[in-house]
Structures are given as structure tokens and as C-alpha cells.
N, C-alpha and C positions, 0 to 999 in steps of 0.2 A: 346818467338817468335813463328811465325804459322810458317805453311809448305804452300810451295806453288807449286801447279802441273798445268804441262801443257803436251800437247803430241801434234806430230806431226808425220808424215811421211816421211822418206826419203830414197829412193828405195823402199827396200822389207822391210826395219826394222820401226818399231814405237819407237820413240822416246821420251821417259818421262823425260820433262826435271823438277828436284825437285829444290828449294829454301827454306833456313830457317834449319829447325833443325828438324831431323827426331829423337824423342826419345818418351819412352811408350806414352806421351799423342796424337804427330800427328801418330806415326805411324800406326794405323791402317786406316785413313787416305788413305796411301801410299799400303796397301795391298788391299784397296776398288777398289784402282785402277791397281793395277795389275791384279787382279784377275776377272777383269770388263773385261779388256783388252783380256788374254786368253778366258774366254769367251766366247766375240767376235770373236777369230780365227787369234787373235795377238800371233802368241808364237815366233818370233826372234823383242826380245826389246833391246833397248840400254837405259840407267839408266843415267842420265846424272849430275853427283853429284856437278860440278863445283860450285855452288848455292847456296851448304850445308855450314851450318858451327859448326853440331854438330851433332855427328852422336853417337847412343849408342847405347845396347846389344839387345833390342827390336829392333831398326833398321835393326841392323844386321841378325837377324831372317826372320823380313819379305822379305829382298833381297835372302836370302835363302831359303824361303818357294814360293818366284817367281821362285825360281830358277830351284828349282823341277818340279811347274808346267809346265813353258816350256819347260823341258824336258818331263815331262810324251807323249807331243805333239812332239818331235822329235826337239824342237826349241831351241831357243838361250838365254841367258840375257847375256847383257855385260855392264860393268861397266867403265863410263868415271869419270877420275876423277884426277888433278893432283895437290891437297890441302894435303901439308906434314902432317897435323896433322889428316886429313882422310885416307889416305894411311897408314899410321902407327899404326892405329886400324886394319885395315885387315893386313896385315905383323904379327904383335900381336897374332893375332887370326888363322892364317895361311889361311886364304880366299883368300891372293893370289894364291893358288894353286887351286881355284876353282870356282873363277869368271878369266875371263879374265878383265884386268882394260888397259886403252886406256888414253890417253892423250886429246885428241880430238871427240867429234862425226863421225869428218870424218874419222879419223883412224877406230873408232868400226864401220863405217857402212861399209868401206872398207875391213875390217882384213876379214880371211878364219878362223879364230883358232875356 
């Protein structure tokens, strides 16, 4: 299966919304476009995973190699996502302690955390 991205704006945050299966062959893909995004002077993103439906250890990497970037800018990424069997790779991996993860867009473009 591909990966499919799209971004949007909503408030101050950019919105990437992914579909498909982010693993070694789209994800870099998925880093083209983060790192397109910082950049351009996007560093509070919201990651919107609802779309996904296989997410592996390469994935995992380039959300935390976004993740860094928009920190090194003072910024955000935040993770929507409320697919049990995606959630349970980050629990796994203990990345819940270091993405925030949202239920909704609107939650993550709402939250302060």
C-alpha cells in the first residue's frame, strides 16, 4: 500500500494529514515532507495518523526525527491518533511519554501541552 499526504492549516498549527502505511519504503516519503514543512517556518505540526493502518520502526524514527526538528525551532508536533493497534506500538515503545497523542485534530490544535 502507498502513503498518502496532504497538509492543511488550522490556526497557528499545519496539519499533516497521512493515509496508508507509513514503513521503510513510504517513509521517507513522510520525512520529505516534514522537513519541507520546518523549512518553510512550519514548526508547531499536528501529525494526523487516523488514515494509517501500519505504522513500523522506520516510521517511528522519522516522527521522532520531526520531532527534534521542531523543537530545535522552539515548536510543537503532536500526534492525533485513536487506532488501538497504532497506539499500542507507541505505549510499546514508550513514545507516549514524548509525543503528546490526541484523539482529534481539534483536541491537538486546541491542547496547551
Amino acid at each position: 500500500m502507498d502513503l498518502s499526504l496532504s497538509t492543511r492549516t488550522v490556526g497557528d498549527r499545519t496539519v499533516v494529514e497521512v493515509g496508508g502505511e507509513i514503513d521503510v519504503y513510504t517513509a521517507p516519503k513522510l520525512r520529505e515532507q516534514l522537513v519541507e514543512l520546518v523549512n518553510d517556518g512550519s514548526y508547531h505540526l499536528v501529525v494526523d495518523m487516523e488514515g494509517v493502518d501500519f505504522l513500523d520502526s522506520t516510521g517511528l524514527g522519522v516522527l521522532v526525527g520531526g520531532l527534534k526538528r521542531v523543537r530545535a525551532h522552539e515548536g510543537s508536533l503532536r500526534l492525533v491518533c485513536n487506532q488501538e493497534r497504532i497506539l499500542k506500538i507507541f505505549r510499546i515503545t514508550g513514545l507516549t511519554k514524548v509525543f503528546p497523542i490526541h484523539n482529534s485534530v481539534e483536541d491537538a490544535v486546541q491542547a496547551t501541552d
